[in-house]
Phi, psi and omega in degrees: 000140219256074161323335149304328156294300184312342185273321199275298176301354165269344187284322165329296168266004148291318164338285191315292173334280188315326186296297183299330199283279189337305188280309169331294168320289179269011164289298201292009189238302202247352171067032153238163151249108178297161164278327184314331169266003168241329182295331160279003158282321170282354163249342167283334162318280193297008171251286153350266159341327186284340207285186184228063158211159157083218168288162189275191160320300188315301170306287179300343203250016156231022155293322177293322182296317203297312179304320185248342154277346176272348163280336203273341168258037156272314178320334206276318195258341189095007206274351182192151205265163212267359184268330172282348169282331182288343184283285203312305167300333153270327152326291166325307155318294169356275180271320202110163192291304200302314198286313191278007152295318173226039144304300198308305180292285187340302174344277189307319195304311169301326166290326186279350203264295171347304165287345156311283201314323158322285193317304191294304182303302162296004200297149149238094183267029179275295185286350188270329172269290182343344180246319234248288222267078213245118159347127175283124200238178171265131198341351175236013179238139158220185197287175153348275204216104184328131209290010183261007162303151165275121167302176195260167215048010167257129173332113226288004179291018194269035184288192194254147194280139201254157161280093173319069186285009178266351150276356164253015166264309164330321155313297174301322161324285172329278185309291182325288178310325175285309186278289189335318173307295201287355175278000000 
C-alpha cells in the first residue's frame, strides 16, 4: 500500500469533513455558505487531484464542472443561492467526477423531501383554500383583486420561504461516501 495515497486521502476527507461540518453549520446559523469556505475547498480540490496519489486531476477538475454546472442552472431560474453552487463545486473538486454524480441525485432527493415537509409545515390550510378556490367569473368579468395578492392587513412576512439546500447537500455528500464504502 502506497503511503502517499493514504497521506493525501485523509487530508481529502478531512477536508471534506470540515467543509461539510463548516458550510452545515453557517446554512443553520446564518442561512448562508461563505465563500471563505468554499473557494479554498475548490483550490485544495483541484490541487489534491493534481498531486499523483489518490483521485486523478481530470477527476476533480470534472467532479467541479460537473458540481457546479448542474447547481448553476438551477441558480439560473433562481431555484438555489449561488453559495449553495460553490458548496456542490467544492464537493465536486473534492471528491471527483464518479462520486459527485451521486451527490447530486442524493442531494435533490433530499432537498425535495425537505421541500415537502416546508410546504406540509407552514400549510395554512384556511388561506390554501381561500386562493385556490376563486369563482369562475365571465370573459368580461373580473375579480376585485388577484387572488395571489395579500390582503390587506396580513403581514409583510409573507415573503416566500428558502429550503437550506446545503443541508441537503452535505446530507447527500454524507450518504454518497457511506454507500461508496459498501460498494
Amino acid at each position: 500500500m502506497n503511503p502517499n495515497l493514504d497521506m493525501i486521502e485523509w487530508v481529502r476527507m478531512g477536508l471534506v469533513i470540515l467543509l461539510l461540518s463548516a458550510s452545515a453549520y453557517t446554512e443553520l446559523t446564518r442561512n448562508k455558505i461563505p465563500n471563505r469556505l468554499t473557494y479554498p475547498a475548490i483550490i485544495l480540490g483541484l490541487i489534491l487531484g493534481y498531486l499523483p496519489a489518490g483521485i486523478s486531476w481530470g477527476a476533480s477538475l470534472g467532479g467541479f464542472g460537473i458540481g457546479f454546472g448542474m447547481m448553476f442552472l438551477f441558480y439560473l431560474f433562481g431555484g438555489l443561492g449561488g453559495g449553495d453552487v460553490k458548496l456542490m463545486a467544492a464537493f465536486g473538486a473534492l471528491l471527483g467526477f464518479p462520486l459527485i454524480v451521486r451527490v447530486l441525485l442524493f442531494s435533490s432527493f433530499f432537498g425535495a423531501i425537505m421541500a415537502v415537509v416546508l410546504l406540509t409545515w407552514n400549510a395554512n390550510p384556511a388561506k390554501f383554500l381561500k386562493r385556490k378556490t376563486v369563482p369562475v367569473e365571465g370573459p368580461d368579468e373580473s375579480p376585485e383583486a388577484p387572488p395571489d395578492e395579500a390582503a390587506e392587513g396580513e403581514p409583510e412576512s409573507t415573503r416566500p420561504r428558502t429550503i437550506p439546500f446545503g443541508i441537503a447537500i452535505c446530507t447527500g455528500v454524507l450518504f454518497s461516501l457511506f454507500s461508496a464504502l459498501e460498494s
